[in-house]
MOPAC internal coordinates of N, CA, C and O (Angstrom, degrees):
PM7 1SCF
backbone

  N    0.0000 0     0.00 0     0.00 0    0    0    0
  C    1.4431 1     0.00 0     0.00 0    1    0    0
  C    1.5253 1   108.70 1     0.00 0    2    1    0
  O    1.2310 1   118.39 1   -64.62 1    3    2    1
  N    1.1968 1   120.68 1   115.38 1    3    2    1
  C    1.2814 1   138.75 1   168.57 1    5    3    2
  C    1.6304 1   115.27 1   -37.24 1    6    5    3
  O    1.2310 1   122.43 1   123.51 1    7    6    5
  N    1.3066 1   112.95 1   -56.49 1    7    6    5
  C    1.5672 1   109.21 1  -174.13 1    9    7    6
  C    1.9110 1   101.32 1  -101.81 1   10    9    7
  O    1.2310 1   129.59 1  -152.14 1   11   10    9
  N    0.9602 1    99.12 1    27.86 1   11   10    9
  C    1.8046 1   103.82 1  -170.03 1   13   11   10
  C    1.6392 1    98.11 1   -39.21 1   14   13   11
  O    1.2310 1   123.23 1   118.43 1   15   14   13
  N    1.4307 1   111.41 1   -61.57 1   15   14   13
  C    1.6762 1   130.07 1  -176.61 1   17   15   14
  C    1.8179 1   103.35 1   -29.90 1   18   17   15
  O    1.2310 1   123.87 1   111.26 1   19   18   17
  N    1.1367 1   110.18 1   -68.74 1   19   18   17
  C    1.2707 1   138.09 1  -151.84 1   21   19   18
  C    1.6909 1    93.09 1   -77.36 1   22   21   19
  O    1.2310 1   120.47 1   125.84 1   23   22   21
  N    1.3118 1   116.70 1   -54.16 1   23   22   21
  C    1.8649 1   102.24 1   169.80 1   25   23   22
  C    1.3925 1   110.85 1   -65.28 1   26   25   23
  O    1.2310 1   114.84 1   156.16 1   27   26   25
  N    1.0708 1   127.39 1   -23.84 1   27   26   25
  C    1.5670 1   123.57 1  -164.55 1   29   27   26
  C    1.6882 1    80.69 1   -57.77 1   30   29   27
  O    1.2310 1   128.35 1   101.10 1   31   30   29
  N    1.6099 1   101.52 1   -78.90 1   31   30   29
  C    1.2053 1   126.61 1  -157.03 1   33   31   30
  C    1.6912 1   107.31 1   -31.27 1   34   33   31
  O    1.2310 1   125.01 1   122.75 1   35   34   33
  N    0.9125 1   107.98 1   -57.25 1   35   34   33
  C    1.8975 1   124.15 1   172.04 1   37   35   34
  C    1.7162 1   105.27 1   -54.02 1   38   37   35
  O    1.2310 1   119.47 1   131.76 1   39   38   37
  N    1.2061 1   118.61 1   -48.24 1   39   38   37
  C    1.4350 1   117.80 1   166.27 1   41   39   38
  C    1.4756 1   133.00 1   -53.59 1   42   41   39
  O    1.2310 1   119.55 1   138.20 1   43   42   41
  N    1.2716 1   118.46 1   -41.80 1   43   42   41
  C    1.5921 1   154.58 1   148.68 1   45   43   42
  C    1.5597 1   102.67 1   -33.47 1   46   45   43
  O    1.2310 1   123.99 1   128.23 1   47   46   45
  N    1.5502 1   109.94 1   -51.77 1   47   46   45
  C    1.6293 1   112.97 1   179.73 1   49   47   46
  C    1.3594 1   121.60 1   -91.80 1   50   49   47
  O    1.2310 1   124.92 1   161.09 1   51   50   49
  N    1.2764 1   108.17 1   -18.91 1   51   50   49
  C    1.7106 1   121.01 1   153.24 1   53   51   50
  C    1.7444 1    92.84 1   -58.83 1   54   53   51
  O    1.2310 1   122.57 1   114.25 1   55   54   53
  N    1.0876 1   112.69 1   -65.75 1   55   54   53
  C    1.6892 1    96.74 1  -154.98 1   57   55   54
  C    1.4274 1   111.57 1   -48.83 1   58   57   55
  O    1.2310 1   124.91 1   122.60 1   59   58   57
  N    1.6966 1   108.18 1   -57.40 1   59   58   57
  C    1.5324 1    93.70 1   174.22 1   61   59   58
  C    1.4513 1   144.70 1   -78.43 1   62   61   59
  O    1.2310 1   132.67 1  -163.07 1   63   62   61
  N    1.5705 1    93.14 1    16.93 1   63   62   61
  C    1.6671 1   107.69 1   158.08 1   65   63   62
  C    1.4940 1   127.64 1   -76.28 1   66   65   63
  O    1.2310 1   129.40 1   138.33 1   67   66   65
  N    1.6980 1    99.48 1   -41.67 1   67   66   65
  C    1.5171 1   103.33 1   161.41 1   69   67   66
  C    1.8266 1   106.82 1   -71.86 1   70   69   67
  O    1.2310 1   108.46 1   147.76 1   71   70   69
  N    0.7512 1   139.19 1   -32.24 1   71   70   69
  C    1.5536 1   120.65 1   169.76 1   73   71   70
  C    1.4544 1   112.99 1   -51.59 1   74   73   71
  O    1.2310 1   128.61 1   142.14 1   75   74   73
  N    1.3952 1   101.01 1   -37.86 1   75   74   73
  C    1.6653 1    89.68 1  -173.16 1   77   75   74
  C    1.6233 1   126.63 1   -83.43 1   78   77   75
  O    1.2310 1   137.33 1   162.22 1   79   78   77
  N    1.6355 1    84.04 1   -17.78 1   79   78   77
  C    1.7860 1    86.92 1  -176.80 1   81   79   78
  C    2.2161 1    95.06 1   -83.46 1   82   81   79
  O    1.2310 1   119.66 1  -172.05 1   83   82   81
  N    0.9918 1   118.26 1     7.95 1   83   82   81
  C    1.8410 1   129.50 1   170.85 1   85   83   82
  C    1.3703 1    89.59 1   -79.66 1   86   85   83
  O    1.2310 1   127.53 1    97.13 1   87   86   85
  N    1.2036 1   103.12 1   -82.87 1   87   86   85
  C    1.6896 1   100.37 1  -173.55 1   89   87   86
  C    1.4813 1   110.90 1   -54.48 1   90   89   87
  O    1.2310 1   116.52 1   128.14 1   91   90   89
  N    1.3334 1   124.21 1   -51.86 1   91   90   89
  C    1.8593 1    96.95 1  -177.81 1   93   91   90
  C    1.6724 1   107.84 1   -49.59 1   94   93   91
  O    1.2310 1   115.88 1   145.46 1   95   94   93
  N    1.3092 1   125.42 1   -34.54 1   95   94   93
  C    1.3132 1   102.79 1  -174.50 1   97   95   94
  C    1.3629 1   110.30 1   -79.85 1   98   97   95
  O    1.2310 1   111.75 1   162.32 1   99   98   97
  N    1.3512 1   133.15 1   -17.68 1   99   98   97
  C    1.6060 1   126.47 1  -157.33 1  101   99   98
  C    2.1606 1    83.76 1   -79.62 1  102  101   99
  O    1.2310 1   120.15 1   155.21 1  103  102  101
  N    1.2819 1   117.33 1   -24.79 1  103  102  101
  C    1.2250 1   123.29 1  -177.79 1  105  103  102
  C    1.4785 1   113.44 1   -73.77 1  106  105  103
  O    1.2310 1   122.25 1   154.80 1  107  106  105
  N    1.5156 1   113.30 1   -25.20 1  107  106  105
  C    1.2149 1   106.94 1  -178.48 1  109  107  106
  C    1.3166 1   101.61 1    71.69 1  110  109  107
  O    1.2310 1   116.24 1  -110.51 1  111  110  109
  N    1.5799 1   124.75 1    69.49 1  111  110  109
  C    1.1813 1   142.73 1   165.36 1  113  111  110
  C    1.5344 1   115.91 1   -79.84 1  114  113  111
  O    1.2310 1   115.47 1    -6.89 1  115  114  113
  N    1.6809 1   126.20 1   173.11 1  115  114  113
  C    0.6855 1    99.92 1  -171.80 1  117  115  114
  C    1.8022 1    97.91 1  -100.92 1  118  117  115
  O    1.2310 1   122.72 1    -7.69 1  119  118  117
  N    1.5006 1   112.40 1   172.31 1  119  118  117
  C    1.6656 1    97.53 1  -166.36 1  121  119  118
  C    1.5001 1   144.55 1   -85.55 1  122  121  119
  O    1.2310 1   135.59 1  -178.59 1  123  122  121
  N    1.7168 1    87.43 1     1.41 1  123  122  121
  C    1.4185 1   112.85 1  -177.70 1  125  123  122
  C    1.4033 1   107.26 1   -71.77 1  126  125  123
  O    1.2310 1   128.38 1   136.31 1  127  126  125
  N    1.7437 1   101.47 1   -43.69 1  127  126  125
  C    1.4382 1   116.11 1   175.10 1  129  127  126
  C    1.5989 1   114.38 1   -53.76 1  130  129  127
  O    1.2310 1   117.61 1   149.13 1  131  130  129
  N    1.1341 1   122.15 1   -30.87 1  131  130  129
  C    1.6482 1   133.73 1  -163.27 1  133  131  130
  C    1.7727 1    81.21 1   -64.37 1  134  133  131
  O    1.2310 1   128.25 1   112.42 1  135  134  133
  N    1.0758 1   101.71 1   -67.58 1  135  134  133
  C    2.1349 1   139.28 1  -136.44 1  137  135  134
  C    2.0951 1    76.54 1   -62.41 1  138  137  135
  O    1.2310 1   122.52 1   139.92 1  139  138  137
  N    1.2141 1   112.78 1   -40.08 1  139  138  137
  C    1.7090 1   104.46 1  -163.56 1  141  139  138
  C    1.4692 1   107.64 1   -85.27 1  142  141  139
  O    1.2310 1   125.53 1   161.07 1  143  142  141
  N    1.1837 1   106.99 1   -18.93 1  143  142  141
  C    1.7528 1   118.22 1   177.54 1  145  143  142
  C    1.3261 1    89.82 1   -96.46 1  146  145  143
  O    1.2310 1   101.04 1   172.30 1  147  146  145
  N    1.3942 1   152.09 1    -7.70 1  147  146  145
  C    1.3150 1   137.62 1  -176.36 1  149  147  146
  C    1.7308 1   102.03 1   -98.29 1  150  149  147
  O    1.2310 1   128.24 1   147.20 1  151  150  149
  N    1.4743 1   101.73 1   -32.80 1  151  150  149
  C    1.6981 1   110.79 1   168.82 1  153  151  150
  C    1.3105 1   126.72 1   -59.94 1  154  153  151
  O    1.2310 1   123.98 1   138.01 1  155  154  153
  N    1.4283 1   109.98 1   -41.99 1  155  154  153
  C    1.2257 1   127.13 1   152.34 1  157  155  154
  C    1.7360 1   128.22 1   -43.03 1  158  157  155
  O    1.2310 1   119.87 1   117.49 1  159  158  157
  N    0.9684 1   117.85 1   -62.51 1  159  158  157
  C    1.3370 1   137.58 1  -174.84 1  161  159  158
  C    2.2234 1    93.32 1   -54.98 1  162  161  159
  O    1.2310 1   134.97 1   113.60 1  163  162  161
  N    1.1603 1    88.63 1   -66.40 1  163  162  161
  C    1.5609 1   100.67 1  -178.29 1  165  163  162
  C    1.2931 1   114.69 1   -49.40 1  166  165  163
  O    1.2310 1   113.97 1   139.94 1  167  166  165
  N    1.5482 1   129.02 1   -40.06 1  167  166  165
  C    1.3725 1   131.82 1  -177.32 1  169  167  166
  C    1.7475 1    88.17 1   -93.04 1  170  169  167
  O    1.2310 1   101.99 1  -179.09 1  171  170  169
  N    1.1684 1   150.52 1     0.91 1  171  170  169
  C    1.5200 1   124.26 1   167.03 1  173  171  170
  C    1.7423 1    98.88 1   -94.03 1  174  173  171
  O    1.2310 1   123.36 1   138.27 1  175  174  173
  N    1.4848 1   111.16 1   -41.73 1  175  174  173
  C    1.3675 1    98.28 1   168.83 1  177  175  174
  C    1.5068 1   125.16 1   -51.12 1  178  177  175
  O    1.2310 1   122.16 1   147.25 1  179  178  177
  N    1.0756 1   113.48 1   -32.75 1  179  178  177
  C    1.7403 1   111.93 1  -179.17 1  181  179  178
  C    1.6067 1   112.84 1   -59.25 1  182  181  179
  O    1.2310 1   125.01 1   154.66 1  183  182  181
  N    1.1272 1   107.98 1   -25.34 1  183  182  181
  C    1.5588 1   115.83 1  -139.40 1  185  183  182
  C    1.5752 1    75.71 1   -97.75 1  186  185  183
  O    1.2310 1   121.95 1   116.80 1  187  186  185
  N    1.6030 1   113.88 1   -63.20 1  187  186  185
  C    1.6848 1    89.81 1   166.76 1  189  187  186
  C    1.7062 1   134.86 1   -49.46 1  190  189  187
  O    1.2310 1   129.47 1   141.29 1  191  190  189
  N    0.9059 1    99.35 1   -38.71 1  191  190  189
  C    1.4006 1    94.11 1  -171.34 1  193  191  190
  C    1.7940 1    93.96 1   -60.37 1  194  193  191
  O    1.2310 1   114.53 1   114.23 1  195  194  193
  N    1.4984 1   127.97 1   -65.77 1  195  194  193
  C    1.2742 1   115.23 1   167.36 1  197  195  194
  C    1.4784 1   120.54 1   -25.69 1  198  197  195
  O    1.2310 1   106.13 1   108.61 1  199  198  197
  N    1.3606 1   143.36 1   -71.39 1  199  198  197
  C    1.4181 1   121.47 1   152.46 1  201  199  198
  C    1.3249 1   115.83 1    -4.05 1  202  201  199
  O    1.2310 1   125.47 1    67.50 1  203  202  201
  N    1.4330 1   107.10 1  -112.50 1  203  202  201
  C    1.7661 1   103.55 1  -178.05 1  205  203  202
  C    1.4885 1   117.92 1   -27.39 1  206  205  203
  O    1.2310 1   125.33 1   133.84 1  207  206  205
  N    1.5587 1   107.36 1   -46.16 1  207  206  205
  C    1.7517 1    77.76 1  -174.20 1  209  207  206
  C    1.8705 1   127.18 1   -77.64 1  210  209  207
  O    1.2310 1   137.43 1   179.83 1  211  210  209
  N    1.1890 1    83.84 1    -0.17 1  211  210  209
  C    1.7939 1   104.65 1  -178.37 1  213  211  210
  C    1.9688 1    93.58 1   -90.89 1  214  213  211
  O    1.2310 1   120.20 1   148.28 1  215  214  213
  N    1.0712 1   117.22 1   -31.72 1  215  214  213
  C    1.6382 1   111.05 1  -179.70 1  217  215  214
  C    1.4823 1   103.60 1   -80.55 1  218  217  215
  O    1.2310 1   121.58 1   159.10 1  219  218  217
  N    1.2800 1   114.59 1   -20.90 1  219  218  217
  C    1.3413 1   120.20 1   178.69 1  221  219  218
  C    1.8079 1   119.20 1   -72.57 1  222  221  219
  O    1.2310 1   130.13 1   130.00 1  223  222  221
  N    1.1594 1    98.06 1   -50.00 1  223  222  221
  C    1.1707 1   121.79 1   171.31 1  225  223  222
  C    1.9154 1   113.56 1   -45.74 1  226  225  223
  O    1.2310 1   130.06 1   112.51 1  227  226  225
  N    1.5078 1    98.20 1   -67.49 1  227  226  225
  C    1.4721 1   105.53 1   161.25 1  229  227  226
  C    1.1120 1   149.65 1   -40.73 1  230  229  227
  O    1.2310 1   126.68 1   134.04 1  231  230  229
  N    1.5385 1   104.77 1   -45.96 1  231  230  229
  C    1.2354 1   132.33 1  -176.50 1  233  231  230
  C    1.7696 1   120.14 1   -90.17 1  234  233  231
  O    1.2310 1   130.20 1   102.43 1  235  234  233
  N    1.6552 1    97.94 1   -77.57 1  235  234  233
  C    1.4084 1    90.88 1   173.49 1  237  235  234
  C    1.2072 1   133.27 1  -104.93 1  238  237  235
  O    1.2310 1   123.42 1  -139.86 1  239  238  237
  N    1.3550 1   111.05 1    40.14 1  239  238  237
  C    1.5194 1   124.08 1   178.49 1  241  239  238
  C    1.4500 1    97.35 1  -142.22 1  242  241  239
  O    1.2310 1   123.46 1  -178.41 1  243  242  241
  N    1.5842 1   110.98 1     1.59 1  243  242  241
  C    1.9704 1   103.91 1   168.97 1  245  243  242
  C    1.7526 1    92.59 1   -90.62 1  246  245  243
  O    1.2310 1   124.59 1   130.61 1  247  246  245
  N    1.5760 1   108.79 1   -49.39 1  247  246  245
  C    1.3114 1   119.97 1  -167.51 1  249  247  246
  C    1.8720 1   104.08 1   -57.60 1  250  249  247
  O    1.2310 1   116.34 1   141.89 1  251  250  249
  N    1.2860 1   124.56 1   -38.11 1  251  250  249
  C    1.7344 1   117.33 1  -175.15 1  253  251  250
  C    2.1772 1    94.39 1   -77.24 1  254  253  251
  O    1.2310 1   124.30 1   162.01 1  255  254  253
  N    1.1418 1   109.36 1   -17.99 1  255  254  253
  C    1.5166 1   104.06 1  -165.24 1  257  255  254
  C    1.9411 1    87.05 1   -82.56 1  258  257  255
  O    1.2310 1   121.42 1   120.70 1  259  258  257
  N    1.2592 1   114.90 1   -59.30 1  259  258  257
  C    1.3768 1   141.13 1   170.69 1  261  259  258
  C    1.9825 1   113.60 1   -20.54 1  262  261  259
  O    1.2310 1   126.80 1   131.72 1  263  262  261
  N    1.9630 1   104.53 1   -48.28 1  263  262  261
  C    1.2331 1   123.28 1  -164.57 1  265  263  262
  C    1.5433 1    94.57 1   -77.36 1  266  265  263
  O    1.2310 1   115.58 1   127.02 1  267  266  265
  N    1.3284 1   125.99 1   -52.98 1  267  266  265
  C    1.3464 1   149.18 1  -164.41 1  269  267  266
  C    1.2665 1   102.50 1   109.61 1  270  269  267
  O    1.2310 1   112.98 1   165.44 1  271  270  269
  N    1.1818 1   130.87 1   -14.56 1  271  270  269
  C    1.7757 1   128.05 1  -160.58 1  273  271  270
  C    1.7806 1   106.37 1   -46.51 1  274  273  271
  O    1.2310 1   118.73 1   -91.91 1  275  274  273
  N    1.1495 1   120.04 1    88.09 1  275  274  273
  C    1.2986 1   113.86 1   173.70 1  277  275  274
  C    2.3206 1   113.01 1   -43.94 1  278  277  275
  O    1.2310 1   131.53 1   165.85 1  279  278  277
  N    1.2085 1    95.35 1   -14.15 1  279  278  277
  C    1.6961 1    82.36 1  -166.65 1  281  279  278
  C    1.1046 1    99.38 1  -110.09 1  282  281  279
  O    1.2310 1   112.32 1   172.64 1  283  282  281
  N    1.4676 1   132.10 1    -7.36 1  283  282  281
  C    1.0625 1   139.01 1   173.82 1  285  283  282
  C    2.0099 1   104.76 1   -83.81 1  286  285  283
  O    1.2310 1   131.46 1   119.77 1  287  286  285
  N    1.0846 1    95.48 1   -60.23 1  287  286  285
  C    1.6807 1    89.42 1   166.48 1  289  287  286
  C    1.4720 1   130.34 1   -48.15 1  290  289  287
  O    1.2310 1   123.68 1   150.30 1  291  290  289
  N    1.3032 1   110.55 1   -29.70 1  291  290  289
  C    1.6464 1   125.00 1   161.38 1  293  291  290
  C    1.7830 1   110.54 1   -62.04 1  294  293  291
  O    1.2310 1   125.45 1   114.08 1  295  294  293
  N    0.7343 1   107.14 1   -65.92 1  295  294  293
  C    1.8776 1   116.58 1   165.56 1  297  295  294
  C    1.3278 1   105.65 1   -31.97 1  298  297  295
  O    1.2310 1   128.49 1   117.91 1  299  298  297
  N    1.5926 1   101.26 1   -62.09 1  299  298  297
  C    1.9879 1    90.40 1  -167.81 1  301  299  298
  C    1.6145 1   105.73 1   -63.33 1  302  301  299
  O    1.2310 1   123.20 1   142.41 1  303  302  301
  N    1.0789 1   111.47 1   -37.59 1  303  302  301
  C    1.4194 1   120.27 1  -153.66 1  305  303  302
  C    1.6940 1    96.08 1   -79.94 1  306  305  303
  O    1.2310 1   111.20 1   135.46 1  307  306  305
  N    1.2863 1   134.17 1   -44.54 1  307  306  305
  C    1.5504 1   145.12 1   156.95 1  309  307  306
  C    1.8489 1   102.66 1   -34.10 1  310  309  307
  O    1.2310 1   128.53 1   115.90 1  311  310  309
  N    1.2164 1   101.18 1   -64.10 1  311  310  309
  C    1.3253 1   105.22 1   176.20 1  313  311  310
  C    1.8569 1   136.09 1   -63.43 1  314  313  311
  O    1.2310 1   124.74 1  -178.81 1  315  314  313
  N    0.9738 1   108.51 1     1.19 1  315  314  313
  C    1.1847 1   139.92 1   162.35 1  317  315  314
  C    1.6917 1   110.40 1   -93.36 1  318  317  315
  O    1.2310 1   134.76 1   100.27 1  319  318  317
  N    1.3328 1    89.05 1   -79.73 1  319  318  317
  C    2.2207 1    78.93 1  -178.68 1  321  319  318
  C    1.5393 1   116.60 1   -54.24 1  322  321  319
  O    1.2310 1   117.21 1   159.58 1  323  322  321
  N    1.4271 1   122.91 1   -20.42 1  323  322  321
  C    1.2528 1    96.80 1   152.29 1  325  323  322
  C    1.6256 1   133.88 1   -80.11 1  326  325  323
  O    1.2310 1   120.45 1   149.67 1  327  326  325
  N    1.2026 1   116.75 1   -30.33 1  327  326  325
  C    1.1645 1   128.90 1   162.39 1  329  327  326
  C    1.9896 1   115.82 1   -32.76 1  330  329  327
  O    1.2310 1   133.53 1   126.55 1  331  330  329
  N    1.4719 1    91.46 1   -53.45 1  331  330  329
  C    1.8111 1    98.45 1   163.84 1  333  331  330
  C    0.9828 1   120.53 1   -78.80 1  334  333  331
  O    1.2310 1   116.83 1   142.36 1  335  334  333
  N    1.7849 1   123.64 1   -37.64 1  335  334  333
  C    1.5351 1   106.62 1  -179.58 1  337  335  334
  C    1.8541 1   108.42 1   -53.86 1  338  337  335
  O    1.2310 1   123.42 1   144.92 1  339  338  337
  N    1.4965 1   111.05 1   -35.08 1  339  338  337
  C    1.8895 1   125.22 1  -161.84 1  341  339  338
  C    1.9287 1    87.63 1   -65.52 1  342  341  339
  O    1.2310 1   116.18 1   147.77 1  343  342  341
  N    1.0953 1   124.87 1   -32.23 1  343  342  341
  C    1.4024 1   119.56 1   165.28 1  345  343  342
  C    1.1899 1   135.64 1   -64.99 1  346  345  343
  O    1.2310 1   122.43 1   132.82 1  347  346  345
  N    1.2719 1   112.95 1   -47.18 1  347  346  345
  C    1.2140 1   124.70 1   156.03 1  349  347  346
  C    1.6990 1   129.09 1   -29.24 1  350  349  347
  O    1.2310 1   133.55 1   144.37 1  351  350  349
  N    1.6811 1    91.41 1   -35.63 1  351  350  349
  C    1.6010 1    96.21 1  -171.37 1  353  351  350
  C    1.6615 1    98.66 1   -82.84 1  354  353  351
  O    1.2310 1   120.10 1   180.00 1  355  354  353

């Protein structure tokens, strides 16, 4: 994975976002505050998952288009629409 570094790093700051929204509640924060650090957390996860699925895209669905493997390009491309249909839900 091309940007592997750079999601870790963003993942790393997801983690200690969920630590902190533990402690705002073990504090008895107030809950709006929870809900905006929980918005947060959710829009940095997206943004990774966009990464990977954009490295995905590049990589091993340039490389099966790249091989010629017609059944291998069916796979990547299969593997993707389920990936969106599992979103969908």
């Amino acid at each position: 994975m091309e940007n592997a570094e750079n999601t870790i790093k963003r993942l790393n700051r997801i983690e200690g976002q969920v630590r902190g929204i533990v402690r705002m509640l073990e504090e008895d924060r107030y809950c709006i505050d929870v809900l905006h650090q929980i918005q947060a957390i959710k829009a940095a996860l997206a943004k990774a998952e966009s990464e990977i699925l954009k490295d995905h895209a590049a990589n091993c669905i340039g490389a099966a288009i790249g091989a010629g493997n017609e059944e291998l390009q069916r796979e990547k491309i299969s593997e993707l629409i389920d990936l969106f249909d599992k979103l969908k839900r």
